[in-house]
mmCIF file of the N, C-alpha and C atoms, coordinates in Angstrom:
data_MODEL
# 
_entry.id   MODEL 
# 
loop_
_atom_site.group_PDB 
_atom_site.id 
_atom_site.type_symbol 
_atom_site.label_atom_id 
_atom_site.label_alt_id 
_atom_site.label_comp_id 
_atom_site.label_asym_id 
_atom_site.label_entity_id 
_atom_site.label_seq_id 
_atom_site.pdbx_PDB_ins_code 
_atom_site.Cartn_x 
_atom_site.Cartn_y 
_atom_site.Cartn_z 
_atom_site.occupancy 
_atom_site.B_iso_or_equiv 
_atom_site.pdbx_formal_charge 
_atom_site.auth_seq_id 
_atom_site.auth_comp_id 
_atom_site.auth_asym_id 
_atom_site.auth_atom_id 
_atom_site.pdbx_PDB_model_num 
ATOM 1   N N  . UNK A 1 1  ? -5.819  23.321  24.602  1.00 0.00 ? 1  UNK A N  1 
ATOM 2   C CA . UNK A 1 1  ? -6.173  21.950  24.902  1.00 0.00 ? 1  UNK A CA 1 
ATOM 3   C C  . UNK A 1 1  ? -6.052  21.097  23.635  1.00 0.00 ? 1  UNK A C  1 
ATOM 4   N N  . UNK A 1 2  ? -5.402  20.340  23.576  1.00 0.00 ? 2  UNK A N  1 
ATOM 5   C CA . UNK A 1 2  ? -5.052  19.071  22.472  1.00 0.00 ? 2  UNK A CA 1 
ATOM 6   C C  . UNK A 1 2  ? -6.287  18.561  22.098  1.00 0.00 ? 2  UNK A C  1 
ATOM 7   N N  . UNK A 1 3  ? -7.671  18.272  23.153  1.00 0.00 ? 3  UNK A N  1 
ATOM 8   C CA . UNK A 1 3  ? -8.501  17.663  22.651  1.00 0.00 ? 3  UNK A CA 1 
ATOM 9   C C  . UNK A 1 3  ? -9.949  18.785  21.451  1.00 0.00 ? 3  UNK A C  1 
ATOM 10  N N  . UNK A 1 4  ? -9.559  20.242  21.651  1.00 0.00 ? 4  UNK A N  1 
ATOM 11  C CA . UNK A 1 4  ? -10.199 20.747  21.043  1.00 0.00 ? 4  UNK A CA 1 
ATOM 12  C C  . UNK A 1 4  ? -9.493  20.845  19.161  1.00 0.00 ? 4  UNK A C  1 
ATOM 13  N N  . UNK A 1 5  ? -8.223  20.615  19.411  1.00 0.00 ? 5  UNK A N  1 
ATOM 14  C CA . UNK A 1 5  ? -7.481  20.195  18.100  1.00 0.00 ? 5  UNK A CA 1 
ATOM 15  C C  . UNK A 1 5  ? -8.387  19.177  17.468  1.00 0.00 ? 5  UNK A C  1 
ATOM 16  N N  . UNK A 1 6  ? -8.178  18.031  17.869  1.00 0.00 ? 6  UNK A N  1 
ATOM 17  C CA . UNK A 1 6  ? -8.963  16.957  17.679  1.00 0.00 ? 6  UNK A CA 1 
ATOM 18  C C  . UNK A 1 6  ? -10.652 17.364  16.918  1.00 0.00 ? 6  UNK A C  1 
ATOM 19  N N  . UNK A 1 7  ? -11.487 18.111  17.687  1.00 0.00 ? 7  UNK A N  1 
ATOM 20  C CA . UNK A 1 7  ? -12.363 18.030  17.116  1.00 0.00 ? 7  UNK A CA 1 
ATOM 21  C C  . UNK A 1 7  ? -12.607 18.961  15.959  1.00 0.00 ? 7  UNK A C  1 
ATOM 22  N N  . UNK A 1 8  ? -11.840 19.984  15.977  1.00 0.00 ? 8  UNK A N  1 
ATOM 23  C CA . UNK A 1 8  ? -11.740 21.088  15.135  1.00 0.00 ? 8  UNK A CA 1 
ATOM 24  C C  . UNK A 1 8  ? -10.838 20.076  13.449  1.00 0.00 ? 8  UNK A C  1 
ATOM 25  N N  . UNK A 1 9  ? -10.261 19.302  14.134  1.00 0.00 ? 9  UNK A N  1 
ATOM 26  C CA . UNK A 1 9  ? -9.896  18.287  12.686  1.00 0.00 ? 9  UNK A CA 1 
ATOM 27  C C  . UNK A 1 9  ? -10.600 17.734  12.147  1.00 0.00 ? 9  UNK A C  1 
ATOM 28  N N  . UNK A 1 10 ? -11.826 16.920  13.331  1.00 0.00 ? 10 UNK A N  1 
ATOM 29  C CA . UNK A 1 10 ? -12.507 15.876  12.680  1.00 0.00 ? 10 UNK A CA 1 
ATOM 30  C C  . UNK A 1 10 ? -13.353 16.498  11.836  1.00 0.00 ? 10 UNK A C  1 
ATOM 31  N N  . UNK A 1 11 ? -13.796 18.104  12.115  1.00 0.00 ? 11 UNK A N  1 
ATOM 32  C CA . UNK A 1 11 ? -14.651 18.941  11.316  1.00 0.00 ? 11 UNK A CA 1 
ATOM 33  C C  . UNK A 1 11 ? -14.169 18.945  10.010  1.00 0.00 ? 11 UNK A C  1 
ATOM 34  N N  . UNK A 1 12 ? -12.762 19.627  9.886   1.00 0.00 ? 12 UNK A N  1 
ATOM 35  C CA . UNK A 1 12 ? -11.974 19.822  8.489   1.00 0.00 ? 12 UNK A CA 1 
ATOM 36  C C  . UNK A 1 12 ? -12.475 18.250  7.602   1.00 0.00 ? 12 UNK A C  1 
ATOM 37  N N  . UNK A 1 13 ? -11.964 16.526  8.355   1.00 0.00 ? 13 UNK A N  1 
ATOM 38  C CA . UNK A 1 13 ? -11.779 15.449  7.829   1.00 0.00 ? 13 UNK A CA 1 
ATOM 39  C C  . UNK A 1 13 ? -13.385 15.117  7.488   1.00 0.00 ? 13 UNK A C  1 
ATOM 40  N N  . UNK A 1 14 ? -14.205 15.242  8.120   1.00 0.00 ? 14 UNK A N  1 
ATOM 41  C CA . UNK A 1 14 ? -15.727 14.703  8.057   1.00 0.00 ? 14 UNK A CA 1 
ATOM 42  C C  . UNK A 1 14 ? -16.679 16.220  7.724   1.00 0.00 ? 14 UNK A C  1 
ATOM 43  N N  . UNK A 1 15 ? -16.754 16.477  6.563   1.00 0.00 ? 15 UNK A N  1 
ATOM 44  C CA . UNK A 1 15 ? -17.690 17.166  6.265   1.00 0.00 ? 15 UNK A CA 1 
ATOM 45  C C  . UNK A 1 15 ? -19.154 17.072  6.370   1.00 0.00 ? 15 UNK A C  1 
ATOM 46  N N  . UNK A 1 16 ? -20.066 17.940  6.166   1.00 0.00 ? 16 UNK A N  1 
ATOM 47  C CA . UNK A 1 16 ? -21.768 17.952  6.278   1.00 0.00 ? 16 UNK A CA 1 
ATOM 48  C C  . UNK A 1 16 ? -21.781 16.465  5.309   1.00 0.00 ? 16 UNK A C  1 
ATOM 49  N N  . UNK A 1 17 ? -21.581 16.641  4.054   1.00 0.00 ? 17 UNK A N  1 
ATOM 50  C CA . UNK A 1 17 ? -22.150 15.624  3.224   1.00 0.00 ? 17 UNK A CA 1 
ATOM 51  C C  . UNK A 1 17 ? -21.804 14.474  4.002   1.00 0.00 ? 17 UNK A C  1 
ATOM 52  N N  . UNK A 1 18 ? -20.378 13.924  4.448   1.00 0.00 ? 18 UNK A N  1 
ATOM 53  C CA . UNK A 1 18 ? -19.853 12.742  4.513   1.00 0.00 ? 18 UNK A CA 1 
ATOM 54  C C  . UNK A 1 18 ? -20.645 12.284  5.799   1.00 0.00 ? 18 UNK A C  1 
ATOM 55  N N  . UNK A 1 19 ? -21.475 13.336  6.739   1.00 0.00 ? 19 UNK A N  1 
ATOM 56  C CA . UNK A 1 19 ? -22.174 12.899  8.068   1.00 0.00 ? 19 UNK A CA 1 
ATOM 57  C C  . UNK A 1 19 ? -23.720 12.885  7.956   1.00 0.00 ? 19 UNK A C  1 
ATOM 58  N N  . UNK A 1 20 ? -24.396 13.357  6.323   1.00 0.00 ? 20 UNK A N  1 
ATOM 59  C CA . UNK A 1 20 ? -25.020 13.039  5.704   1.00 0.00 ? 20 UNK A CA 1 
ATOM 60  C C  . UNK A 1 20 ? -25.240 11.343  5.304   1.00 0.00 ? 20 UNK A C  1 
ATOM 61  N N  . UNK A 1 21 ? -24.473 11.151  5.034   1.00 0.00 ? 21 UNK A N  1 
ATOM 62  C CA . UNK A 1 21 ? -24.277 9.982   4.119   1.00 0.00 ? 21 UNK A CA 1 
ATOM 63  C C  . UNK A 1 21 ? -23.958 8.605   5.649   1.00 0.00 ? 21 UNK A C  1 
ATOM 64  N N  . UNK A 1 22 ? -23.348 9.251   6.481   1.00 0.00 ? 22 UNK A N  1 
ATOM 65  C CA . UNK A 1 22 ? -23.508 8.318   8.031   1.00 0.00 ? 22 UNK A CA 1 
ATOM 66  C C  . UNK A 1 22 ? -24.502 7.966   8.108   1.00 0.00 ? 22 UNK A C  1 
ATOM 67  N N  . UNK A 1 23 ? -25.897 9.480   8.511   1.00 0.00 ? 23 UNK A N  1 
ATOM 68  C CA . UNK A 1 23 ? -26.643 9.443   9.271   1.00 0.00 ? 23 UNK A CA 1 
ATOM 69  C C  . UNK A 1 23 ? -28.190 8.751   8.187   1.00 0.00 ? 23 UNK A C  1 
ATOM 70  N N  . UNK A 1 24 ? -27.630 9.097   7.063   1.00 0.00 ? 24 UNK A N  1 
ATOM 71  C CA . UNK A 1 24 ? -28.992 8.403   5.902   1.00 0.00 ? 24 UNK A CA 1 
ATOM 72  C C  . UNK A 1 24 ? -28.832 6.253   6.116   1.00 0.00 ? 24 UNK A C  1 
ATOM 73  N N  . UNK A 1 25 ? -27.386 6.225   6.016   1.00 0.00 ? 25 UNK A N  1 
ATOM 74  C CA . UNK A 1 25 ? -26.799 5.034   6.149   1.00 0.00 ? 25 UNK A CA 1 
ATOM 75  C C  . UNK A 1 25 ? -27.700 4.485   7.069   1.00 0.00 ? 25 UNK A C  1 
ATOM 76  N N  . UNK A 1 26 ? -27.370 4.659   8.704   1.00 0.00 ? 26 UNK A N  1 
ATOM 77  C CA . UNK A 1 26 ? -28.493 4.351   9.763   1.00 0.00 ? 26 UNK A CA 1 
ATOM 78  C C  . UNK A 1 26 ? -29.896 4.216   9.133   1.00 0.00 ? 26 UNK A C  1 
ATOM 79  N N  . UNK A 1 27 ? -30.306 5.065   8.889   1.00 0.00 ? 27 UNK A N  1 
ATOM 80  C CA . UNK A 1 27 ? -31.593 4.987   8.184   1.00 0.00 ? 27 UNK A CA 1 
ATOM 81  C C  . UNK A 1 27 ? -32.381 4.126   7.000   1.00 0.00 ? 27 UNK A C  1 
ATOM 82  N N  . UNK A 1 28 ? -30.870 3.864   6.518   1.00 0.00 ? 28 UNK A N  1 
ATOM 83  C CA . UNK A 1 28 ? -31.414 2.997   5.198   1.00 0.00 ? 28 UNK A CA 1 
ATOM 84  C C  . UNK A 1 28 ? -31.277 1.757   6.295   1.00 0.00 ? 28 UNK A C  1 
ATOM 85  N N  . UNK A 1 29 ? -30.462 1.008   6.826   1.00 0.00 ? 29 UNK A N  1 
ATOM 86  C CA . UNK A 1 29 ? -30.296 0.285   7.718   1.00 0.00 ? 29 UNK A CA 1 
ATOM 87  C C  . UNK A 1 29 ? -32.047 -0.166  7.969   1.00 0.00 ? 29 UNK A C  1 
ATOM 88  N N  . UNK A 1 30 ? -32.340 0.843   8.339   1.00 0.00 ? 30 UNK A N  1 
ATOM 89  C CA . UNK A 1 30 ? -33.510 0.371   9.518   1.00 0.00 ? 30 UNK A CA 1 
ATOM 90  C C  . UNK A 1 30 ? -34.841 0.607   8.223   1.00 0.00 ? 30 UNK A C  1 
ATOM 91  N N  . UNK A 1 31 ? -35.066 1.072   7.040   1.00 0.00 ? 31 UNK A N  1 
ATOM 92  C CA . UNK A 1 31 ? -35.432 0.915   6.312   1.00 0.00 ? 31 UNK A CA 1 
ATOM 93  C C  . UNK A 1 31 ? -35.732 -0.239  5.636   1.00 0.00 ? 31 UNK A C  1 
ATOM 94  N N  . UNK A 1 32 ? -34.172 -0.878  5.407   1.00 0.00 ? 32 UNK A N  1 
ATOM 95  C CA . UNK A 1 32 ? -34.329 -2.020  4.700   1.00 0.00 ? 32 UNK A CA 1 
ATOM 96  C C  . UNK A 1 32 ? -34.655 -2.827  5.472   1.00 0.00 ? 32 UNK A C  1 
ATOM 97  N N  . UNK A 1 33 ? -34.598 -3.264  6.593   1.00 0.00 ? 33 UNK A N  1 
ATOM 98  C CA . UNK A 1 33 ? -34.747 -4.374  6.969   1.00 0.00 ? 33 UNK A CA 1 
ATOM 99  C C  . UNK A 1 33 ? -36.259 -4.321  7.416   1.00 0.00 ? 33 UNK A C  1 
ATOM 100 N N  . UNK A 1 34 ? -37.171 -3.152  7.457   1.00 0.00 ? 34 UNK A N  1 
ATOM 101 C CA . UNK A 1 34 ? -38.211 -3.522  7.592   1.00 0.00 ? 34 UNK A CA 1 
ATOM 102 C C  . UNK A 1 34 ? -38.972 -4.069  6.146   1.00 0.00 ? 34 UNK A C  1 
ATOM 103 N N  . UNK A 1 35 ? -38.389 -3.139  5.033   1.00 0.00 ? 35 UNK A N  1 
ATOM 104 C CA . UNK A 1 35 ? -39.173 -3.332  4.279   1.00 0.00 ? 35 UNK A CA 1 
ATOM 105 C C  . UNK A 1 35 ? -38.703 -4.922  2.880   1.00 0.00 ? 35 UNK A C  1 
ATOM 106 N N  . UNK A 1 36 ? -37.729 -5.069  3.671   1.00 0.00 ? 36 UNK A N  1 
ATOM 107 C CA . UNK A 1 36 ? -36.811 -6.486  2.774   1.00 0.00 ? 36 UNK A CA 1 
ATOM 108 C C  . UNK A 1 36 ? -37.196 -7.632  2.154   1.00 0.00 ? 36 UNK A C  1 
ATOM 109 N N  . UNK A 1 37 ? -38.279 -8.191  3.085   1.00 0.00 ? 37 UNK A N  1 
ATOM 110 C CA . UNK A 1 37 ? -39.105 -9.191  2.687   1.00 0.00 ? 37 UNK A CA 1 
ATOM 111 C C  . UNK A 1 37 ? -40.025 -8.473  1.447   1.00 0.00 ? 37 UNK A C  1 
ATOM 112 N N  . UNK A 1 38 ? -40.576 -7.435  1.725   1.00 0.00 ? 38 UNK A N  1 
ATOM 113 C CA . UNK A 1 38 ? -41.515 -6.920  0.427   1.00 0.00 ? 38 UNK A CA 1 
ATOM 114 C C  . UNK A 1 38 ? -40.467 -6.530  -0.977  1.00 0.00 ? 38 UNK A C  1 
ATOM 115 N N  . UNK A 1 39 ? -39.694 -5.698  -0.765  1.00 0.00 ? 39 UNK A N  1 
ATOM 116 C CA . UNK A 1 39 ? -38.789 -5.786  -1.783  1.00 0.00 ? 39 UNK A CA 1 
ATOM 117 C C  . UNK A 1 39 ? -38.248 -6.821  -3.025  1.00 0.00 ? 39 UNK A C  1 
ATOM 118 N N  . UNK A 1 40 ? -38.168 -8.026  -1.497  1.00 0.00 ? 40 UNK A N  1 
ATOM 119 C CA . UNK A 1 40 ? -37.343 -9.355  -2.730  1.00 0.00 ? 40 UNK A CA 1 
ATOM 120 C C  . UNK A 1 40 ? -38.149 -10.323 -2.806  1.00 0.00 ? 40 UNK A C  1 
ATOM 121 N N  . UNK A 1 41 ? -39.601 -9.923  -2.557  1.00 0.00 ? 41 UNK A N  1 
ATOM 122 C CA . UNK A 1 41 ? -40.647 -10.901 -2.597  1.00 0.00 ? 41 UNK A CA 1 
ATOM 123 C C  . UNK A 1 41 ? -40.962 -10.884 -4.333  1.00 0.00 ? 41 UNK A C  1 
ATOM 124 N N  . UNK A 1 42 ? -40.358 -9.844  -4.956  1.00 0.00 ? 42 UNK A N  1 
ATOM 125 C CA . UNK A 1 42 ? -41.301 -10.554 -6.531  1.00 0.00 ? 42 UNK A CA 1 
ATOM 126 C C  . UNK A 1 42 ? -41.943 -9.433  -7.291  1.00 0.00 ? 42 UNK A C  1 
ATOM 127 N N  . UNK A 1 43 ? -41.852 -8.685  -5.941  1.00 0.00 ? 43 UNK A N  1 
ATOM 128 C CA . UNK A 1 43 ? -43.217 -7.566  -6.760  1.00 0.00 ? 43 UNK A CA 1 
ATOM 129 C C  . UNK A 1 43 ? -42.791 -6.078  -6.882  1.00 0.00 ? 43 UNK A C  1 
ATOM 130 N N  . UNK A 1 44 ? -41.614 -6.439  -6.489  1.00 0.00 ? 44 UNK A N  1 
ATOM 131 C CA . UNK A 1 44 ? -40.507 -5.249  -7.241  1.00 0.00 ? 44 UNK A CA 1 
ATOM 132 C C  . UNK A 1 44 ? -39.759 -5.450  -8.336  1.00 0.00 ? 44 UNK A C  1 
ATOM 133 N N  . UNK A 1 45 ? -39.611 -5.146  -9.500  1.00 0.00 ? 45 UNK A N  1 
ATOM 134 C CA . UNK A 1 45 ? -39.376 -4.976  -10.973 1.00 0.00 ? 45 UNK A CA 1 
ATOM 135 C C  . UNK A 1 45 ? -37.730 -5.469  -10.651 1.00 0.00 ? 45 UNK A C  1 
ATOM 136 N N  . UNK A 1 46 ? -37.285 -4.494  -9.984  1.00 0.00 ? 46 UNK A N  1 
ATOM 137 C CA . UNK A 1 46 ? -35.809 -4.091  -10.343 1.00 0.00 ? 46 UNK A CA 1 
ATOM 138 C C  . UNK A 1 46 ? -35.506 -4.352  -8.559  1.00 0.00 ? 46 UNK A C  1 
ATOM 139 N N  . UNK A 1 47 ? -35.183 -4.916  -7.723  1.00 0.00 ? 47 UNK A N  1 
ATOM 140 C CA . UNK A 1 47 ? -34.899 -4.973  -6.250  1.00 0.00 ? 47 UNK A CA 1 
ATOM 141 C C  . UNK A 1 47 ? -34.060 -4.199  -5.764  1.00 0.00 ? 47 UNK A C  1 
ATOM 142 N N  . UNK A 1 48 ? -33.088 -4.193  -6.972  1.00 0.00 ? 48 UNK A N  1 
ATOM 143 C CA . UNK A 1 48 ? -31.689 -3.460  -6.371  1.00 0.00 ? 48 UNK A CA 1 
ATOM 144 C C  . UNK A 1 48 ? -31.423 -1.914  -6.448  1.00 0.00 ? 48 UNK A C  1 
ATOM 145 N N  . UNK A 1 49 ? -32.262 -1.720  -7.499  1.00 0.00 ? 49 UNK A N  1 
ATOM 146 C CA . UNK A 1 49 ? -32.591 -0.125  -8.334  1.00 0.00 ? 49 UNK A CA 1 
ATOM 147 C C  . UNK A 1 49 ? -33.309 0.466   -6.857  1.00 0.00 ? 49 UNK A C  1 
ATOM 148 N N  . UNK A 1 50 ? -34.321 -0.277  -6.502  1.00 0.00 ? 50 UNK A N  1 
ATOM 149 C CA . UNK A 1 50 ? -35.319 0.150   -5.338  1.00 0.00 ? 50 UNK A CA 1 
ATOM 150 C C  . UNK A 1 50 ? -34.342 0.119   -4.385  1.00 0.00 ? 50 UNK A C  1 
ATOM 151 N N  . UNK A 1 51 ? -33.321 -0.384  -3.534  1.00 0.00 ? 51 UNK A N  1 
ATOM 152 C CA . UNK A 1 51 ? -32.843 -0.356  -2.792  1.00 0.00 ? 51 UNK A CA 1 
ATOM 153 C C  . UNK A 1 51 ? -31.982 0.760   -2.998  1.00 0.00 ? 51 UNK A C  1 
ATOM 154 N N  . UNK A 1 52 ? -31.407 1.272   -4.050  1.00 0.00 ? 52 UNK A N  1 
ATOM 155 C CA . UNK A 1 52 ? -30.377 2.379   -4.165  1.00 0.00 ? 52 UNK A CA 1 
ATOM 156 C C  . UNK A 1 52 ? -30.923 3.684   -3.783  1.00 0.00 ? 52 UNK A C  1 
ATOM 157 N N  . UNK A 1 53 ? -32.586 3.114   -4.726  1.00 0.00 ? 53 UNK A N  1 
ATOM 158 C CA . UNK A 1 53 ? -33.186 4.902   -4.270  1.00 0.00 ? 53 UNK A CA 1 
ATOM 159 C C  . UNK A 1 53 ? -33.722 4.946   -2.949  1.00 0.00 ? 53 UNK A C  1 
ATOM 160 N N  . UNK A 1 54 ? -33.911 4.026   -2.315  1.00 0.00 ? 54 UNK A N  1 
ATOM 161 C CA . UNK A 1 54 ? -34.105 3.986   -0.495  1.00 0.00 ? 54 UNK A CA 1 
ATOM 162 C C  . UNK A 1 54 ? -32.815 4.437   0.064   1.00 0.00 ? 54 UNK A C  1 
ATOM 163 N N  . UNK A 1 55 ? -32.079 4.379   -0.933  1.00 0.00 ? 55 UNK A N  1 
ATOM 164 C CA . UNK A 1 55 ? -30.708 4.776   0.039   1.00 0.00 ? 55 UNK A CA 1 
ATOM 165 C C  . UNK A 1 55 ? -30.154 6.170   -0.283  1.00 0.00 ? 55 UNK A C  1 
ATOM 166 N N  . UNK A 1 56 ? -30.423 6.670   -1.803  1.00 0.00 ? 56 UNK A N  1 
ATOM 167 C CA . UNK A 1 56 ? -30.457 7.896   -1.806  1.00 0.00 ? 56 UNK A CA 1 
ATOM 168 C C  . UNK A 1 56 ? -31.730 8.959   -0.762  1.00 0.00 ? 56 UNK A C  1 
ATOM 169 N N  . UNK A 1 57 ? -32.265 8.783   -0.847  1.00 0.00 ? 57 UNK A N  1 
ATOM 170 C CA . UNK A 1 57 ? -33.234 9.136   -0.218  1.00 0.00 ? 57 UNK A CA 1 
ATOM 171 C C  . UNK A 1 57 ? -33.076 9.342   1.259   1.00 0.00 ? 57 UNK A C  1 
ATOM 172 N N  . UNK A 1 58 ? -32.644 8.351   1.851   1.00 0.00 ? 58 UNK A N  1 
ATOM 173 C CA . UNK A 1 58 ? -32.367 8.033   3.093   1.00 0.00 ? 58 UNK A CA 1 
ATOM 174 C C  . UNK A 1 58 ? -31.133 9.247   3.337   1.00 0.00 ? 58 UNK A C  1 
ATOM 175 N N  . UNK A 1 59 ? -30.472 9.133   2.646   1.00 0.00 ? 59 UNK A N  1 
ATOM 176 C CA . UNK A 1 59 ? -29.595 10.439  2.419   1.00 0.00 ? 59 UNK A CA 1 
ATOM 177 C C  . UNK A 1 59 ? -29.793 11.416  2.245   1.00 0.00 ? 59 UNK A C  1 
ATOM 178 N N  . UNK A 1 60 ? -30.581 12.362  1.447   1.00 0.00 ? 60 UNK A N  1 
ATOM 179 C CA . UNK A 1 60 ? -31.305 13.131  1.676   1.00 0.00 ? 60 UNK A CA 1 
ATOM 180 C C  . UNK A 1 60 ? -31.863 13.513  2.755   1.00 0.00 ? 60 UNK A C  1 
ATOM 181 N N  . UNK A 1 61 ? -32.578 12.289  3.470   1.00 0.00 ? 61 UNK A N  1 
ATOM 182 C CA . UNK A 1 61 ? -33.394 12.972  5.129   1.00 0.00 ? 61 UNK A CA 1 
ATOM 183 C C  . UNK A 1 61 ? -31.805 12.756  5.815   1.00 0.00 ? 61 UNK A C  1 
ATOM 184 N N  . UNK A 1 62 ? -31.140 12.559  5.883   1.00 0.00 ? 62 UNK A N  1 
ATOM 185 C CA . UNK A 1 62 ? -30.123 13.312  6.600   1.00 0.00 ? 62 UNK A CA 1 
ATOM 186 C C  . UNK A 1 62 ? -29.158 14.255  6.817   1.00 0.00 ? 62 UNK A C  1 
ATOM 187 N N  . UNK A 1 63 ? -29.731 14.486  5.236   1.00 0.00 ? 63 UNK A N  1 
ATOM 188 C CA . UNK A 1 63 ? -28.851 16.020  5.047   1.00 0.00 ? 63 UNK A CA 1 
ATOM 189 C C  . UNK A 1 63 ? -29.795 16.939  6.026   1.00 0.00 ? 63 UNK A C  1 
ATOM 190 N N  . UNK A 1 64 ? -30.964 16.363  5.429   1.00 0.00 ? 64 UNK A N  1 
ATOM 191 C CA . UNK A 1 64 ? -32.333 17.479  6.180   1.00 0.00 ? 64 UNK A CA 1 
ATOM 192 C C  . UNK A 1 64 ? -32.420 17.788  7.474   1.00 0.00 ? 64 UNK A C  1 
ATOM 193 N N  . UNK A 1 65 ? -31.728 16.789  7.914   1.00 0.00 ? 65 UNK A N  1 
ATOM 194 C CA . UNK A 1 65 ? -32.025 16.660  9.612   1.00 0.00 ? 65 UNK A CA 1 
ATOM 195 C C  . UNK A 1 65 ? -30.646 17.226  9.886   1.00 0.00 ? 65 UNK A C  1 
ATOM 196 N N  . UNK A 1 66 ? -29.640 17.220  9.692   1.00 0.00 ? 66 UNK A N  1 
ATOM 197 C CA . UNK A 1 66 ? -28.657 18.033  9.554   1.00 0.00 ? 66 UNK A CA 1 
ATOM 198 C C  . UNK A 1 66 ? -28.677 19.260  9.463   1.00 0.00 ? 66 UNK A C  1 
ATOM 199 N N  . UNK A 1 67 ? -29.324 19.896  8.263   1.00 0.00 ? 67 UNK A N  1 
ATOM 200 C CA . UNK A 1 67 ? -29.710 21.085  8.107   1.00 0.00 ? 67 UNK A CA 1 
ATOM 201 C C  . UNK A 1 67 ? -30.729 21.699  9.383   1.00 0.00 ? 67 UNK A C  1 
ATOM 202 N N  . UNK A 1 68 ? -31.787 20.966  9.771   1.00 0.00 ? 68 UNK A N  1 
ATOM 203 C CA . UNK A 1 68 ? -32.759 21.871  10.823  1.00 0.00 ? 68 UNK A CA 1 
ATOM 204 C C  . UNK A 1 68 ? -32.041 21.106  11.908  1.00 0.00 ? 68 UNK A C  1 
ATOM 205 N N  . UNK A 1 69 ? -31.067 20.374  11.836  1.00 0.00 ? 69 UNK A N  1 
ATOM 206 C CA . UNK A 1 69 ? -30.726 20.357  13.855  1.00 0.00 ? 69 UNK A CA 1 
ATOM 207 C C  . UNK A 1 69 ? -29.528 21.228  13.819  1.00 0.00 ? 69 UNK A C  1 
# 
């Protein structure tokens, strides 16, 4: 079947990390925008530094969730 080609590629093309880095993405998504107003309100030092490590992080729980699903 042609379409099991297909997915057996997208495996080779999209590795764990790179569906890591999807699924943290979503997450930072819904992260930032709750926490956005507090961030660029003043009372974060560095705004953007804080936003990177919300996004590393966010990456991380999707390796994790990756790993136990």
């Amino acid at each position: 079947m042609p379409l099991q080609d297909l997915v057996a590629g997208a495996s080779v093309y999209f590795p764990p990390l790179f569906k890591a880095v999807i699924i943290g993405f979503f997450i930072w998504l819904a992260l930032h925008h709750l926490l956005r107003d507090w961030m660029y309100s003043g009372e974060i030092w560095h705004p953007t530094l804080m936003d990177l490590s919300l996004f590393t992080l966010s990456v991380s729980l999707g390796l994790l969730i990756l790993l136990v699903w």
